[in-house]
C-alpha positions in Angstrom: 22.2 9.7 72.3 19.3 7.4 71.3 16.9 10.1 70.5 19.9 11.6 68.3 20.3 8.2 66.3 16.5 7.9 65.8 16.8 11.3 64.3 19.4 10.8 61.9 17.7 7.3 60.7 14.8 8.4 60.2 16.5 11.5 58.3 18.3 8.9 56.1 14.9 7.3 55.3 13.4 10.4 54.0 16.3 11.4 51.7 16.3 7.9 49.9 12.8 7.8 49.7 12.8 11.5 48.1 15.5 10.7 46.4 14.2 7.3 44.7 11.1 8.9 43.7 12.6 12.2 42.4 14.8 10.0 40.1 11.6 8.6 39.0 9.7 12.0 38.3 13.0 13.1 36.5 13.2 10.1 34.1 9.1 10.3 33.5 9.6 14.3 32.5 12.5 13.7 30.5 10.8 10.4 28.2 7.6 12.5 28.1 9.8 15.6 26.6 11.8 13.2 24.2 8.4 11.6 23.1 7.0 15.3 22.8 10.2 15.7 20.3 9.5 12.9 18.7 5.9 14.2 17.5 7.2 17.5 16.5 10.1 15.8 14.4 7.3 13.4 12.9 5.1 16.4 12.0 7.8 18.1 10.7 9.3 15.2 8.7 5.3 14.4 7.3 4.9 18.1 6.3 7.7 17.5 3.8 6.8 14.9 2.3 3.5 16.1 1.5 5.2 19.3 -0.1 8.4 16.9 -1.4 8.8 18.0 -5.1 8.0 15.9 -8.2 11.7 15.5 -10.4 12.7 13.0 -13.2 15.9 11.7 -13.0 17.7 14.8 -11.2 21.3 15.6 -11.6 21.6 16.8 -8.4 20.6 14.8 -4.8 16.6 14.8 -4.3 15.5 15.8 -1.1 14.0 13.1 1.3 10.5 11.9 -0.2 10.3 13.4 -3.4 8.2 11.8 -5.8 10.7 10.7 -8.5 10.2 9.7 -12.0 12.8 7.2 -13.6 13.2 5.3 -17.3 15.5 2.9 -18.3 16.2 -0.7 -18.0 16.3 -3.0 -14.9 19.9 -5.4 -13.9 17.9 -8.2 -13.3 21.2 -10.1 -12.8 22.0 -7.1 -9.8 18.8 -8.2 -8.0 19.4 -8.2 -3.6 16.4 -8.9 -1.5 16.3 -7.1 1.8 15.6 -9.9 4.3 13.1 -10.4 7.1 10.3 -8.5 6.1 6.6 -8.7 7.3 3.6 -7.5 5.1 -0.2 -8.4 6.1 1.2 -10.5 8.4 3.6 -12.7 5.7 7.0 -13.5 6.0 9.0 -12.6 3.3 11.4 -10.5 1.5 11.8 -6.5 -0.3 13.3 -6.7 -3.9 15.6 -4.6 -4.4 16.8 -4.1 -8.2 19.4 -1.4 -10.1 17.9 1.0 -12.9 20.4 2.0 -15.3 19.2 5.0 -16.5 19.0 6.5 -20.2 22.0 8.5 -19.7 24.1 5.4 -18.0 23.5 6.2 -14.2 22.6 3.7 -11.8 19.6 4.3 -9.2 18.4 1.6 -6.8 14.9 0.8 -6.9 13.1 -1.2 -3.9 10.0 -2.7 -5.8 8.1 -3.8 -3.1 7.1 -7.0 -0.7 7.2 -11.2 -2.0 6.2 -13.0 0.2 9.1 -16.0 0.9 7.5 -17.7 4.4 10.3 -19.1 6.5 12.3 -20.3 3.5 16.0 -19.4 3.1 16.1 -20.5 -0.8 17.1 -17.7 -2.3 14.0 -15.7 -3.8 12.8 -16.0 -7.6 11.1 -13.1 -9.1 10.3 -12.2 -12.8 12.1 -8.6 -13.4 10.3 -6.9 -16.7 12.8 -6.5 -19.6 13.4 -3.4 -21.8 12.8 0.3 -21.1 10.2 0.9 -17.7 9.0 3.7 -16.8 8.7 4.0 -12.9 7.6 6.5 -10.2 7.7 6.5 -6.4 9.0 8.1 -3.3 12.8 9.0 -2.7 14.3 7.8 0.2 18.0 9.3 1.4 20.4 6.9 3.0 20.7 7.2 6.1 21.8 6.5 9.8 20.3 2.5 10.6 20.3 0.5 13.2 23.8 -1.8 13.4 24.2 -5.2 11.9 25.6 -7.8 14.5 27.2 -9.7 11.5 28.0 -9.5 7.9 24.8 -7.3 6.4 24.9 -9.9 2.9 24.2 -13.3 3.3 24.2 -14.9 -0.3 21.6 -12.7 -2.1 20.2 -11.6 1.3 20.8 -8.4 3.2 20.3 -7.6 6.6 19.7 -3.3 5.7 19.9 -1.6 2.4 23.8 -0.8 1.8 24.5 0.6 -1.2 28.3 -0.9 -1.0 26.6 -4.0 -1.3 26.5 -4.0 -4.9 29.5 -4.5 -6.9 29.9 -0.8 -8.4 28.8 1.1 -5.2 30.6 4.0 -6.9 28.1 4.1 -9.8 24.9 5.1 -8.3 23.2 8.2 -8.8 22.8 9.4 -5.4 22.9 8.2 -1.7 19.3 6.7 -1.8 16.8 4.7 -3.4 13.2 4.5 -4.7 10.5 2.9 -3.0 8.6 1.9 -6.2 4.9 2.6 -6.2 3.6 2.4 -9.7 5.3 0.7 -12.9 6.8 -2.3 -14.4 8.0 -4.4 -12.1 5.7 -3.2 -9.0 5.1 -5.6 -6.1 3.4 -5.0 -3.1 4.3 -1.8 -1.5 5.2 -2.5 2.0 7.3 0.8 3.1 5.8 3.6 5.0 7.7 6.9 5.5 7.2 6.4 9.8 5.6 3.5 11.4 4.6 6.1 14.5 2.6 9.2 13.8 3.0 12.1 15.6 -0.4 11.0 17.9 1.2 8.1 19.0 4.4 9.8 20.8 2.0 12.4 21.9 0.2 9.8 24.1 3.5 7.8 24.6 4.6 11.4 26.2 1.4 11.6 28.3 1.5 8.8 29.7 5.3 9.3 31.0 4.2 12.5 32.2 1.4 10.5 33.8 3.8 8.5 35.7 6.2 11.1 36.9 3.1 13.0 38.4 2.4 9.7 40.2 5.4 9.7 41.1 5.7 13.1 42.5 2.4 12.5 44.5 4.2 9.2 46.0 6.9 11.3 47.2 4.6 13.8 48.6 2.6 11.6 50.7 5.1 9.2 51.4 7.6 12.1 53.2 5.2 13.3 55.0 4.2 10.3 56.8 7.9 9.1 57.2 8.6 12.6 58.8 5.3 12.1 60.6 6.6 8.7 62.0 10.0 10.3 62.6 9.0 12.8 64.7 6.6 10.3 66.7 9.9 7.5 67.2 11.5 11.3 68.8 8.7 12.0 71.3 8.3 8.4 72.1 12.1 8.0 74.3 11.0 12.0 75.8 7.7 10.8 77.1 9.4 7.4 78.6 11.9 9.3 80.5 10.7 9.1 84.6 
């Protein structure tokens, strides 16, 4: 009966231990596959950008990153600043301004980075009056992370939400232009990914890294548990008289 017990004990040790560090090995392959995803997708969303179109002032919805060319005249008065922003290591704000187009339509342009520092005044900036003529990459609304609270806080907003404007309805399209050259240009903070494709490449080595450690901790750890398991078995044999 006692050399039974040991048996099944030590059995029970080596399923938890395999099956603790083959949890392990399946969560390092499957982060290492996600981040392998993640490069492609990157790669992928890069090599459209470089062969995004260039449009002015398209009836129809540009795609993601096309390099846009718009004229008319800024609603200074319409003005939202996107809050908690970060820029060569400055606090401040994105300014965020309607365009009302030639033809009437509304397109929102993001203008770029002013620095605020910890302030919560709302932001002054000097908006160029009359006709512009501006150019810079399309962005399509999107998917964004969730807002624990209301998004607008006085002329503040948490993320770019279109509805937050008073005539939602009146925009062009679902999107907005991050300006890079015109009246009205500040500091261009936006980047199209903060990650290139290299960085989840070594992200998904390194996961792959750790599941193979763990796989070699299961290895060599089971066999010495099975090792000590049979030893605990021949130990009550060889004490028998």
């Amino acid at each position: 009966m006692k050399g039974s017990s040991t048996k099944r004990h030590a059995g029970r040790r080596l399923t938890l231990w395999c099956g603790f560090w083959a949890c392990l090995v399946g969560v390092g392959m499957a982060l290492g596959l996600w981040q392998w995803e993640r490069a492609a997708d990157k790669r992928e969303m890069l090599a459209r950008f470089a062969s995004a179109p260039r449009l002015e002032a398209p009836r129809t919805a540009p795609p993601n990153g096309t390099r846009l060319t718009l004229e008319g005249e800024y609603l200074a008065d319409e003005t939202l600043f996107l809050d908690n922003r970060t820029h060569d290591g400055r606090l401040g704000v994105a300014v965020l301004t309607p365009l009302r187009g030639e033809d009437g339509r509304l397109w929102l342009v993001e203008r770029g980075f002013l620095a605020t520092g910890p302030s919560r005044a709302t932001p002054a900036v000097a908006t160029p009056e009359g006709t512009v003529r501006l150019a810079g990459r399309w962005q399509v609304a999107g998917a964004s992370a969730p807002v624990f609270g209301p998004n607008r806080e006085g002329q503040r907003l948490q993320r770019i939400d279109l509805a937050a404007w008073s005539s939602p309805g009146a925009f062009a399209h679902a999107g907005w232009l991050h300006l890079e050259s015109g009246p009205g240009h500040l500091a261009s903070w936006w980047q199209p990914n903060v990650l290139p494709p290299a960085r989840h490449l070594g992200y998904a080595v390194q996961w792959w890294g750790l599941a193979l450690a763990a796989l070699v901790m299961m290895v060599v750890g089971g066999r010495r548990l099975r090792r000590d398991g049979r030893a605990c078995q021949r130990s009550p044999e060889e004490s028998r008289p």
